[in-house]
C-alpha positions in Angstrom: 0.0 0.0 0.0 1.4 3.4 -0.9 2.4 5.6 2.4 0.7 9.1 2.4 3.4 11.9 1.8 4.7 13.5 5.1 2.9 16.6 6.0 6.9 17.8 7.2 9.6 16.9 9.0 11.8 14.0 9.2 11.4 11.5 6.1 10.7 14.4 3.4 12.4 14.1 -0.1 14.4 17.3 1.2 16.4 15.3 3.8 16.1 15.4 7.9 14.3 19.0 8.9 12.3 19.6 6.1 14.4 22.4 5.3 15.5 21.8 2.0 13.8 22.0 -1.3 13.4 18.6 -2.5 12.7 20.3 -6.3 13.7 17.4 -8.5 15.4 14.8 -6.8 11.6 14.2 -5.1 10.3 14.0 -8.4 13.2 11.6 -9.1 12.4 9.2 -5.8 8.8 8.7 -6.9 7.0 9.4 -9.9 4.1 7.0 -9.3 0.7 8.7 -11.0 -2.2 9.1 -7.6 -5.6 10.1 -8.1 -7.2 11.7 -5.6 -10.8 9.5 -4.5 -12.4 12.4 -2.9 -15.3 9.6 -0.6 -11.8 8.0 0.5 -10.0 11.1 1.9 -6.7 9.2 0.9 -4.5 8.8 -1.9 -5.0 5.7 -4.3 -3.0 4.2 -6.9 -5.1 5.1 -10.2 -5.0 1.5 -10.8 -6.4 0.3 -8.0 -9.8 3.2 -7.8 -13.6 1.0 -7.9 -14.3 2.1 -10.8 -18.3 1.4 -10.1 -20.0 1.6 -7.1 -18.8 0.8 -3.5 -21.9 -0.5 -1.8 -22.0 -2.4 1.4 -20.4 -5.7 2.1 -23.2 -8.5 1.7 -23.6 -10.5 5.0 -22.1 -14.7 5.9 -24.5 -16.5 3.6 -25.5 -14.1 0.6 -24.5 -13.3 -2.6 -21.6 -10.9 -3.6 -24.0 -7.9 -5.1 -24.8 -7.8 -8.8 -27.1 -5.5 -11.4 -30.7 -7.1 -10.9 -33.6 -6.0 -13.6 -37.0 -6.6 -13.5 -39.5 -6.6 -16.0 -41.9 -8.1 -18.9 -41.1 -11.2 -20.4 -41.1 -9.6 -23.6 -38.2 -6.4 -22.6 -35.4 -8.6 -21.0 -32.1 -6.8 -21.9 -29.0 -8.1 -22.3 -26.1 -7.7 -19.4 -24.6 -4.6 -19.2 -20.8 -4.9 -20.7 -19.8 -3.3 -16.8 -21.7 -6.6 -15.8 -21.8 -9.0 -19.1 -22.0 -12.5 -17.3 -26.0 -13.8 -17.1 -25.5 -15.0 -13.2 -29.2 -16.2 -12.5 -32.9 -15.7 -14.3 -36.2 -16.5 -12.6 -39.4 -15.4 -12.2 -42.6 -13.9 -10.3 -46.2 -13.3 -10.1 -47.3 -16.6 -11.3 -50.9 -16.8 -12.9 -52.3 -20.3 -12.5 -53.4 -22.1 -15.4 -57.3 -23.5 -15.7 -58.5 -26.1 -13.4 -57.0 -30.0 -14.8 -59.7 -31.5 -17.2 -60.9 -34.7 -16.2 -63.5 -37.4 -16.7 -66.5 -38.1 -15.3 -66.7 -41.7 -13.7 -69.2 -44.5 -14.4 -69.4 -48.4 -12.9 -70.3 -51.3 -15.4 -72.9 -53.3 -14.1 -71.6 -56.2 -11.1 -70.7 -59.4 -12.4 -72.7 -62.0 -10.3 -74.5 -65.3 -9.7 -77.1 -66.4 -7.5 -75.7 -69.3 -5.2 -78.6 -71.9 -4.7 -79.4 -72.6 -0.9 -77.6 -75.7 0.6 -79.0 -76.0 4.3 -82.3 -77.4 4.3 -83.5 -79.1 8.0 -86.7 -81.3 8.3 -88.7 -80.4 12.0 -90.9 -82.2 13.6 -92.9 -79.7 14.6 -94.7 -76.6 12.8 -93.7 -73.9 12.1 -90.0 -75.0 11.6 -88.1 -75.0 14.9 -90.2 -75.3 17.1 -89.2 -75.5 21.1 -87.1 -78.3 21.9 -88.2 -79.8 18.4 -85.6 -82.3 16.8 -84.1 -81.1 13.6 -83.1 -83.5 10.7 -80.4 -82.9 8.3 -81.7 -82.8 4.8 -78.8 -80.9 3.4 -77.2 -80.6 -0.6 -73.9 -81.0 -0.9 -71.3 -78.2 -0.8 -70.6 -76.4 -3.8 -74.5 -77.8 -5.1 -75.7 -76.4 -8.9 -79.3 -76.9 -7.9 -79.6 -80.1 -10.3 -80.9 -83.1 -8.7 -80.1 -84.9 -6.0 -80.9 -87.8 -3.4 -78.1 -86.7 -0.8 -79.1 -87.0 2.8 -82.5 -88.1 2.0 -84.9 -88.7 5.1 -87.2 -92.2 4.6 -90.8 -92.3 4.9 -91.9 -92.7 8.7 -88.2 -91.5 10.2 -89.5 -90.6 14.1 -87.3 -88.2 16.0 -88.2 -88.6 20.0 -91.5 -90.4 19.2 -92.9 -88.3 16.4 -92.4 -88.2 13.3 -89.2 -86.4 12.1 -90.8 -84.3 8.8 -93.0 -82.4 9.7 -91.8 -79.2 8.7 -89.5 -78.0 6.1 -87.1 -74.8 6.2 -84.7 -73.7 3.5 -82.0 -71.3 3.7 -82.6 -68.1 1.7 -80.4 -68.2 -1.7 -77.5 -65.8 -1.8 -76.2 -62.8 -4.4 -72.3 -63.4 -5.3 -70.8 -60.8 -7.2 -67.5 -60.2 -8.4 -68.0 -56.4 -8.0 -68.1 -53.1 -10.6 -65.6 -52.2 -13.3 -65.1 -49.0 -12.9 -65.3 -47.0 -16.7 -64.8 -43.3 -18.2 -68.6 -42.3 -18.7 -67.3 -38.6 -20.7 -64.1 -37.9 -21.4 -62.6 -34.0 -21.0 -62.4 -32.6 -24.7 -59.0 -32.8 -26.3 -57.8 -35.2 -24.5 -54.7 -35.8 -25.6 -54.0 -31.8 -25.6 -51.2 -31.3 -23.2 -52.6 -29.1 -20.1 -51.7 -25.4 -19.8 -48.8 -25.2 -17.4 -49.8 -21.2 -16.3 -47.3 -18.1 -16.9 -45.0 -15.8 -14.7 -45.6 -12.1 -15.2 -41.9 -10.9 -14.1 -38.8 -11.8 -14.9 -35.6 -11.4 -13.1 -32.0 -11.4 -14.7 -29.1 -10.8 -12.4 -25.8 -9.4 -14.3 -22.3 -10.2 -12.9 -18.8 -8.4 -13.6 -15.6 -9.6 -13.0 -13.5 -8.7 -10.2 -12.9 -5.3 -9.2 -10.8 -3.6 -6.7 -11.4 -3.0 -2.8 -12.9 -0.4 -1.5 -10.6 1.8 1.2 -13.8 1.4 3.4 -13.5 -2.6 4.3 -16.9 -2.4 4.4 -18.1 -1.9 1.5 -17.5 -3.5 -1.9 -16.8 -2.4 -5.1 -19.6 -3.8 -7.5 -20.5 -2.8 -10.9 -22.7 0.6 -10.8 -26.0 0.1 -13.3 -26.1 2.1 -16.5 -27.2 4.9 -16.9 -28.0 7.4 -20.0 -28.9 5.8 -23.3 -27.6 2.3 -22.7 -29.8 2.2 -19.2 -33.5 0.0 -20.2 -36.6 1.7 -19.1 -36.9 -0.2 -16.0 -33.3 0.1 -15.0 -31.1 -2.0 -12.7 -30.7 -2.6 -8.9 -27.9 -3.6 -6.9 -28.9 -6.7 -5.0 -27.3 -9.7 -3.4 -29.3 -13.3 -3.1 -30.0 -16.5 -0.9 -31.6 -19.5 -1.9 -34.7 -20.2 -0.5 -37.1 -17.3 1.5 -35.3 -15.1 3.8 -35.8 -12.2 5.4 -33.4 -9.2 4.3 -30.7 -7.7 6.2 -30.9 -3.8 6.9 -28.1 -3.1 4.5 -29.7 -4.4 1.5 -33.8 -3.9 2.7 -36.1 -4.2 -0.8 -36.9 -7.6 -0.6 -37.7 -9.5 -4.0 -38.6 -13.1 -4.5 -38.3 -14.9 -8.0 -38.3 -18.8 -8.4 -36.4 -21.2 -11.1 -39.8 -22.5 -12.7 -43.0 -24.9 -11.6 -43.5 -28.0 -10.2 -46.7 -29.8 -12.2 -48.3 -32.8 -10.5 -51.5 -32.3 -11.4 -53.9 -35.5 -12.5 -56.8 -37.1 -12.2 -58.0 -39.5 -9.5 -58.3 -43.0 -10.6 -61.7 -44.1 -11.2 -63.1 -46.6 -9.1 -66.8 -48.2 -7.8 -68.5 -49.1 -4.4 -68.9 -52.5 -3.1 -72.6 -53.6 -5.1 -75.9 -52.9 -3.1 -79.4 -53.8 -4.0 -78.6 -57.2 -4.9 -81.1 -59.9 -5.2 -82.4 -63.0 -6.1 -84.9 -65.7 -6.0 -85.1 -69.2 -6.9 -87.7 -72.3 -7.4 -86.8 -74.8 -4.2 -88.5 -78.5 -5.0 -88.4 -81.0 -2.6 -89.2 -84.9 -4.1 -90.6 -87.9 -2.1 -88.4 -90.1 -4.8 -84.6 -90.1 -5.0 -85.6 -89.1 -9.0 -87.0 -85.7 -9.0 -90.0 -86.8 -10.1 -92.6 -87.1 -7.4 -92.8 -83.6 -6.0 -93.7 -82.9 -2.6 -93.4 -79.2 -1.8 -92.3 -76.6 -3.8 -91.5 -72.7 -2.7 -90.2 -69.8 -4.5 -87.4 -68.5 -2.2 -86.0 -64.7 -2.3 -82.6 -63.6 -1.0 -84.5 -61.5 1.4 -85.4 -64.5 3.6 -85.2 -68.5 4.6 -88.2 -70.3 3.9 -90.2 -72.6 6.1 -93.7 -74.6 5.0 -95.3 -77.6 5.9 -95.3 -81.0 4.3 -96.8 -84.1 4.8 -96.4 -85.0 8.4 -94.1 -88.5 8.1 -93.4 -88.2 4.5 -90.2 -89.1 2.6 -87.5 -86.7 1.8 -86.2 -88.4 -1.4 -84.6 -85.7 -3.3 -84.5 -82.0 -4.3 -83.4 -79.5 -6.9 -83.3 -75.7 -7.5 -83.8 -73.0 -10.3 -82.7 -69.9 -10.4 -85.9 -67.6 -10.8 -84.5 -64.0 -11.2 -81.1 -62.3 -10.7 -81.0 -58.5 -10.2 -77.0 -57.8 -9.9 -77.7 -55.0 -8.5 -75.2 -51.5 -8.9 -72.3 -49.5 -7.7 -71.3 -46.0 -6.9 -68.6 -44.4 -9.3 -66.0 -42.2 -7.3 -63.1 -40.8 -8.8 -61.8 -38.7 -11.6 -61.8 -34.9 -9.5 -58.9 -33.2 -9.8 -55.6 -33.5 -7.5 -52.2 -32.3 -7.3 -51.1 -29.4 -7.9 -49.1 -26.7 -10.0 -46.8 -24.5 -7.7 -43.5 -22.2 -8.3 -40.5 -24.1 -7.5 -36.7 -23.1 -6.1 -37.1 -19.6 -4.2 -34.7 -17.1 -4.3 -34.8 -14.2 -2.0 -32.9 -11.0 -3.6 -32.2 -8.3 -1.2 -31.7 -5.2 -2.9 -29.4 -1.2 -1.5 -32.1 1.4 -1.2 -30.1 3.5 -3.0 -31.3 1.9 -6.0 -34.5 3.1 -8.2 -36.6 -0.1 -7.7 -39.1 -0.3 -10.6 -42.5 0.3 -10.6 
């Protein structure tokens, strides 16, 4: 660093005293050119002088300053040449795009069968299960169709506790199976294969970087390049700002706070259709019960809903031979679409907090 000249005395180009006139031998000893930096109150090598702004030193964690604009989309200018290097562009004031088309949601009807009743029990007594009244077994077999057949058939004049075991004859109630609704897209969004509108930012923000400049004699403050001005200044202008990642609040030195983001995160869709479990299922069958183990010689015969067992008399003492059942009716009955609303989202992505000097015109 140069030394200031000596205001007199000792150490002057004239020798000890100060007496003597130094004339051109001082000229001799140093001829290095000074300018004079009037806001430094100090001499400076020429060299060495900020040549743009000094501005205050950004705090542990932000950005060295740089030339910030903001504007339209359509008036971006390029860098200044003090500040030629593109050092970050994002954006503000998002406008979110329409609401995600989607379709509307519809269930096919279930898939189902009507599973034939299997328990059937002989009383002897009326009506069926009576108190204390012995119960016989006239059961199909497991996994029955309903066709024909002479399994656990009950003779003619079988007595249960002294009277005679078929008296009485209760069936189970038949039973709806389905396989449930496939859900379907009952009306599709228009266009849609059109790619969804992904919204627009209203501001953008280009920060302009120099190269390395000298110190400042205050060490704290910065040298930085200063924005243009006269014809090669935009319209809007620049602003000396530093920047953080993320949202922060701004430190007194650099108080106009400005927040821009890289771009948006889309994860907007649709929600899967789907369907309810069925309801309103039903169905009814034709039970026939046959004193022969053939089929043939009917005995009693009831058409059985899913609502409810059956129980009706028969001949008191007669044979159980055999039995079959029909289906009757089959109502599958429906579902309940749900589904296809819109979710997700579209949001700005990667904040940026720019802090800018007051100094600066901030645009309007």
């Amino acid at each position: 660093m140069l030394e200031p000249p000596d205001a007199g005395g000792a150490g002057g180009c004239g020798g000890a005293g100060g007496g003597g006139d130094g004339g051109d031998d001082c000229a001799a000893e140093d001829d290095t050119d000074v300018a004079i930096a009037p806001d430094f109150g100090d001499l400076i090598p020429a060299a060495e002088v900020c040549t743009g702004q000094c501005v205050p030193k950004e705090p542990l964690g932000w950005s060295e300053p740089a030339l910030l604009w903001i504007g339209s989309p359509d008036g971006v200018p390029s860098c200044p040449a003090t500040a030629p290097i593109v050092g970050y562009e994002g954006y503000a004031d998002f406008a979110a795009p329409a609401p995600h088309p989607c379709p509307a949601c519809a269930c096919d009807p279930p898939e189902a069968t009507c599973e034939v009743p299997t328990e059937w029990r002989a009383y002897a007594s009326f009506p069926c299960g009576g108190p204390e009244a012995p119960a016989t077994s006239f059961a199909a077999p497991e996994g029955w169709d309903g066709t024909c057949t002479s399994v656990n058939a009950v003779e003619t004049g079988r007595t249960c506790d002294g009277a005679p075991c078929v008296q009485s004859l209760a069936i189970q109630a038949p039973r709806v199976v389905s396989a449930g609704c496939a859900p379907r897209v009952a009306e599709a969004p228009e266009n849609p294969d059109e790619p969804a509108t992904a919204g627009s930012f209203a501001i953008v923000a280009r920060a302009c970087t120099g190269n390395a400049s000298p110190p400042c004699a205050d060490p704290g403050m910065t040298c930085t390049p200063a924005p243009p001005i006269g014809d090669a200044a935009p319209p809007e202008g620049f602003l000396t700002c530093i920047h953080r990642e993320g949202e922060h609040e701004c430190p007194s030195t650099y108080p106009d706070r400005h927040v821009f983001y890289a771009g948006v995160e889309d994860t907007r869709g649709c929600a899967p259709c789907g369907c309810t479990e069925p309801t309103g299922a039903t169905c009814s069958v034709l039970a026939s019960a046959f004193s022969d183990e053939g089929c043939s010689q009917l005995v009693a015969g009831q058409v059985i809903t899913s609502d409810a067992p059956d129980c009706g008399t028969v001949a008191t003492g007669t044979a159980l031979g055999s039995k079959s059942v029909s289906v009757v009716s089959l109502d599958p009955g429906w579902c309940e679409p749900f589904g296809g609303e819109p979710v997700g989202n579209i949001a700005p992505t990667a904040a940026a907090t720019f802090c800018c000097h007051r100094t600066s015109a901030v645009p309007a």
